[in-house]
N, C-alpha and C positions, 0 to 999 in steps of 0.2 A: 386441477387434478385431485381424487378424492383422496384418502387416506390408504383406502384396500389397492389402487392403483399405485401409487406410491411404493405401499411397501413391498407389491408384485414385480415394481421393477428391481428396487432394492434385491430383494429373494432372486433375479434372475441376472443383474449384476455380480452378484455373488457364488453364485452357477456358474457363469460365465467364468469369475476369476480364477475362482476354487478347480473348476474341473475343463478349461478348453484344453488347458494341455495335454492334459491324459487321453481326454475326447480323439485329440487330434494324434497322439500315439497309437490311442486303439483302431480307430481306421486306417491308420496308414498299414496297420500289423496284416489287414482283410484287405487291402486293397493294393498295395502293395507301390501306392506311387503316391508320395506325399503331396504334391499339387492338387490331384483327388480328394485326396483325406481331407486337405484345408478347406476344400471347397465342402465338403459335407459337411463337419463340423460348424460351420459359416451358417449352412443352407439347415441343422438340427438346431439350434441358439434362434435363427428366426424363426422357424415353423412355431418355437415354444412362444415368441416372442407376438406370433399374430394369430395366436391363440385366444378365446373371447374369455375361459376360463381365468381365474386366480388362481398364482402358480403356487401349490403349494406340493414341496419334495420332502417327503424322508428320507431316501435314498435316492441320494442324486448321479450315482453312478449307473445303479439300476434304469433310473427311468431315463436317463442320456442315452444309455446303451439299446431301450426300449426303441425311443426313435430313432437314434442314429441307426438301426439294423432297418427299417423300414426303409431310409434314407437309399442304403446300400440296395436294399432288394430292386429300390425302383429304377435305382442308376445300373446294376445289370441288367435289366429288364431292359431300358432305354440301350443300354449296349446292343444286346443281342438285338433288337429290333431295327437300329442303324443297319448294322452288320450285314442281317438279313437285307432290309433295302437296299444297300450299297450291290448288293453282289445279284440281285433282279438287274437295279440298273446296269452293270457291267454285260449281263447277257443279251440287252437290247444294243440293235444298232444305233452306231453312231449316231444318223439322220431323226431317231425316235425317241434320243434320250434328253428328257423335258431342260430347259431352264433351271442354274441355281434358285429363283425364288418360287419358281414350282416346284422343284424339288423339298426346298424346305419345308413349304405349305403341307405336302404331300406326307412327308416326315412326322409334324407336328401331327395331321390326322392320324397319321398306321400307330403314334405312341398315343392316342385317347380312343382311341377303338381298345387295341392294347390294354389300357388299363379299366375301360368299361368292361370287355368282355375277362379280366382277370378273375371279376369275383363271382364269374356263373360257376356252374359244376362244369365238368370236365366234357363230360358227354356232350350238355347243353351248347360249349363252345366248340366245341369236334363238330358240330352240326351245320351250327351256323358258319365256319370256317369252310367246312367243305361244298355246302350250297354255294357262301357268297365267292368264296376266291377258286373253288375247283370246277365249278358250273355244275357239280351233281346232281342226278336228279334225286328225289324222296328216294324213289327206291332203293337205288344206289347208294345213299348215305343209308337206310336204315339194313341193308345186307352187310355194308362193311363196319360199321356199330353195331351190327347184331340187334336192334333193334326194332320196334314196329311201324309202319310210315306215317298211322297218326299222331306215334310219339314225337318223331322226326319233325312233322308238321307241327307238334308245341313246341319242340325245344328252338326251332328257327324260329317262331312266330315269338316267343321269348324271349332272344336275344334282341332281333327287332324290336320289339317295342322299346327294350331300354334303350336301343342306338337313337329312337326316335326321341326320348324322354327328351336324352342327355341334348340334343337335338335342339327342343324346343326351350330348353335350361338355360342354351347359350343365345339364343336368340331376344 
């Protein structure tokens, strides 16, 4: 182990010491169920921890709180996403509602679509959202986005590609 790893862990040992508790008071203040909070504050100390960076903090409350708020954004995200899939499959009949390990497969995909399509623009996602999962056609997406169908036609052909990128990323 060289020296700068060494004292990175050191430095993160002492992040750790210094501020889990707080860590894990200030989540539980947003989240409101301490089993949660433990569990972020757990899942913010590793994210730092398999970071390729040298941890270097000046304010270590600041930048805990930095990623612990990411932490939170992703686990409501992941909420409402459950949430929403729970309550599709409730509306399918009994006879057509998949297997638990389909379902989680199925799960695991709707939260990485999810988080790929999070960081297009709005519009860009409202597009592709409404082709893939409402069957729209162009024109019908670009009348109710107000916008034009060759637009329509880039911003679906955009989103696609990154689905494919991410696609080819994990393969």
């Amino acid at each position: 182990m060289s020296s700068a790893d060494s004292s990175s862990l050191v430095t993160l040992n002492n992040l750790y010491n210094d501020h889990h508790g707080w860590l894990k008071s200030w989540l539980r203040r947003r989240l409101g169920c301490p089993e949660q909070a433990a569990d972020l504050a757990h899942d913010t100390f590793i994210r730092i921890l398999t970071k390729s960076q040298p941890l270097s903090v000046r304010e270590p409350r600041a930048f805990l709180t930095c990623i612990a708020q990411g932490m939170v954004s992703n686990f409501r995200r992941r909420q409402r996403v459950e949430r929403a899939y729970i309550e599709a499959l409730g509306q399918l009949p009994e006879a057509l509602v998949p297997s638990p390990e389909v379902q989680a497969i199925m799960l695991e995909t709707l939260l990485e679509i999810d988080r790929l399509l999070d960081g297009l623009p709005t519009l860009v996602r409202r597009a592709f959202l409404l082709s893939q999962l409402d069957g729209l056609t162009q024109t019908e997406i670009a009348k109710r986005l107000g916008i034009s169908v060759p637009t329509v036609k880039r911003y679906v052909a955009k989103a696609l590609v990154l689905c494919c990128f991410a696609e080819q990323a994990q393969s």
